[in-house]
MIDOSE-1310 file (N, C-alpha, C; in nm, 2 decimals, decimal comma, always signed):
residues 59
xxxx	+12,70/+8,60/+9,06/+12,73/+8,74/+9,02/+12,85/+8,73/+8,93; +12,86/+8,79/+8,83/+12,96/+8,84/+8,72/+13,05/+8,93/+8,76; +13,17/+8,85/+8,77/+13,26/+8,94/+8,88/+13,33/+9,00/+8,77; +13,31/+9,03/+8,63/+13,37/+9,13/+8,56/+13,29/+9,23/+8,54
xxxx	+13,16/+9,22/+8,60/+13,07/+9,31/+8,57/+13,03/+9,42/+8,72; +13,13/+9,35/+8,82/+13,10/+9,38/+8,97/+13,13/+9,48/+8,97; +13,10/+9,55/+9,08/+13,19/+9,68/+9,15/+13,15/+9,74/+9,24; +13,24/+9,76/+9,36/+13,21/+9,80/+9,51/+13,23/+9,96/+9,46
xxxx	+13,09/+10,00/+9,50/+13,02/+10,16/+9,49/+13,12/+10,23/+9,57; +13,18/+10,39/+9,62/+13,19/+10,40/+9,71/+13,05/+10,51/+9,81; +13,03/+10,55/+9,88/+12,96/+10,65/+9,91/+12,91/+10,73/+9,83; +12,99/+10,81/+9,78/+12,97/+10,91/+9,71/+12,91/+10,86/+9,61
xxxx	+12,93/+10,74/+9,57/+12,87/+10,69/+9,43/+12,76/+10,68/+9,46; +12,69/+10,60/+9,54/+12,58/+10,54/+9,58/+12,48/+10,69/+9,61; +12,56/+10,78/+9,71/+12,49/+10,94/+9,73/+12,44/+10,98/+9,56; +12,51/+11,00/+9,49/+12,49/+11,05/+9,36/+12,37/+10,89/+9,30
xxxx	+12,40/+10,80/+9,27/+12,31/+10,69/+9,23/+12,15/+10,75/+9,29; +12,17/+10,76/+9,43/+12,01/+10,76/+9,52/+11,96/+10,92/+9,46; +12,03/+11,01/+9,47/+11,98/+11,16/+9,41/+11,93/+11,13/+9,32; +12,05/+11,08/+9,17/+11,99/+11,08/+9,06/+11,82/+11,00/+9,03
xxxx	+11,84/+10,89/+9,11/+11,70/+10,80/+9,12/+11,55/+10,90/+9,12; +11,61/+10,98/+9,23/+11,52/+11,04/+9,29/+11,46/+11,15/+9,24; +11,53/+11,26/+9,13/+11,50/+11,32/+9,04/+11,43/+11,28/+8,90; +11,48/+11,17/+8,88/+11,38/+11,12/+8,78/+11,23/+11,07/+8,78
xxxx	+11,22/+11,05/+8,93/+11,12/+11,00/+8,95/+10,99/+11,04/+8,92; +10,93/+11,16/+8,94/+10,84/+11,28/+8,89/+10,84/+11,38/+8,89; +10,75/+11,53/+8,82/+10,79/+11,58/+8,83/+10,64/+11,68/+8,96; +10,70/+11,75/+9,06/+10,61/+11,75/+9,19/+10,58/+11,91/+9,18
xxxx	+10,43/+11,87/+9,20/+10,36/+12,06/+9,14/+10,31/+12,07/+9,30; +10,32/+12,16/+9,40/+10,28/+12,16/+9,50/+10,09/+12,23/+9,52; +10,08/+12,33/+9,38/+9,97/+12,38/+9,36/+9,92/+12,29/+9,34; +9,89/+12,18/+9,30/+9,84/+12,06/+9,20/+9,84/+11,95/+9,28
xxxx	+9,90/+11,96/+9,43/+9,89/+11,83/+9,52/+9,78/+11,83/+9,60; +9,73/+11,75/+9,66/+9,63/+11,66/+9,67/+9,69/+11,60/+9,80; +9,62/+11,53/+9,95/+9,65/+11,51/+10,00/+9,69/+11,32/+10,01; +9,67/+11,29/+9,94/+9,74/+11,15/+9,85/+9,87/+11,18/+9,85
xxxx	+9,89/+11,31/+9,77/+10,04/+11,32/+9,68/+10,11/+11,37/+9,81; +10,07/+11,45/+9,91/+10,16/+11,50/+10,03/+10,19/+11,35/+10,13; +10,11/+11,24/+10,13/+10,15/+11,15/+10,17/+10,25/+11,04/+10,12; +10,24/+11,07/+9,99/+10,31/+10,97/+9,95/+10,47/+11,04/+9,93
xxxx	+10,49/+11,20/+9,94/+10,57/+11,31/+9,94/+10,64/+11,27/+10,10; +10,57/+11,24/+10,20/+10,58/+11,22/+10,31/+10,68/+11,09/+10,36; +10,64/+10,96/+10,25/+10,69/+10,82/+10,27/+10,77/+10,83/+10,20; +10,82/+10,92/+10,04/+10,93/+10,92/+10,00/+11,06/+10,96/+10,11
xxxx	+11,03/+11,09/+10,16/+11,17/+11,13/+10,26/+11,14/+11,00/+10,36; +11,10/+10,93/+10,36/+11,13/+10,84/+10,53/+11,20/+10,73/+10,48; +11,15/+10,69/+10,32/+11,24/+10,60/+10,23/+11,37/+10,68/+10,28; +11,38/+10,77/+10,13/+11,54/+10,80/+10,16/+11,60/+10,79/+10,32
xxxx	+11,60/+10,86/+10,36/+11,62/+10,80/+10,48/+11,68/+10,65/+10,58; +11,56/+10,60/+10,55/+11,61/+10,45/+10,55/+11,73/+10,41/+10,50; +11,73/+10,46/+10,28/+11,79/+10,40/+10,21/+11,93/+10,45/+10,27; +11,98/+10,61/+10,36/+12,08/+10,62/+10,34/+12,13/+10,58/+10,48
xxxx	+12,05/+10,56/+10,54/+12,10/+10,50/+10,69/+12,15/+10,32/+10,65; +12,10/+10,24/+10,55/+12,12/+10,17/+10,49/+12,28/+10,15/+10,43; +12,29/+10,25/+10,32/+12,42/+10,28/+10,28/+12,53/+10,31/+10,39; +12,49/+10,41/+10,47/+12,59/+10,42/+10,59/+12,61/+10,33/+10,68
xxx	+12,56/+10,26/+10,70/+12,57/+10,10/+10,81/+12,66/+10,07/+10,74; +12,68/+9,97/+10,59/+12,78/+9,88/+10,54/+12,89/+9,96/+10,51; +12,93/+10,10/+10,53/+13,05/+10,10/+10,56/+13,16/+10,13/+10,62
């Protein structure tokens, strides 16, 4: 690792990093979903989740 390039996130960083991620991702028409798209709408919140129970463990 390029320790001039490093840098310890704090929370808030990482909170803002994961939102921003997550807004870019698509854009979600609820009239226009499909029971595919409510599934995979379904595994995104259990990700996040994970990812922030993830974040919150290491610190």
């Amino acid at each position: 690792m390029d320790r001039e390039n490093s840098k310890i996130f704090s929370k808030t960083d990482k909170m803002k990093m994961l939102y921003e991620a997550k807004a870019e991702d698509v854009v979600y028409s609820a009239a226009d979903a499909d029971e595919d798209d409510l599934e995979a709408q379904d595994r995104s919140l259990e990700a996040d989740k994970r990812q922030l129970h993830e974040i919150m463990k290491k610190e």
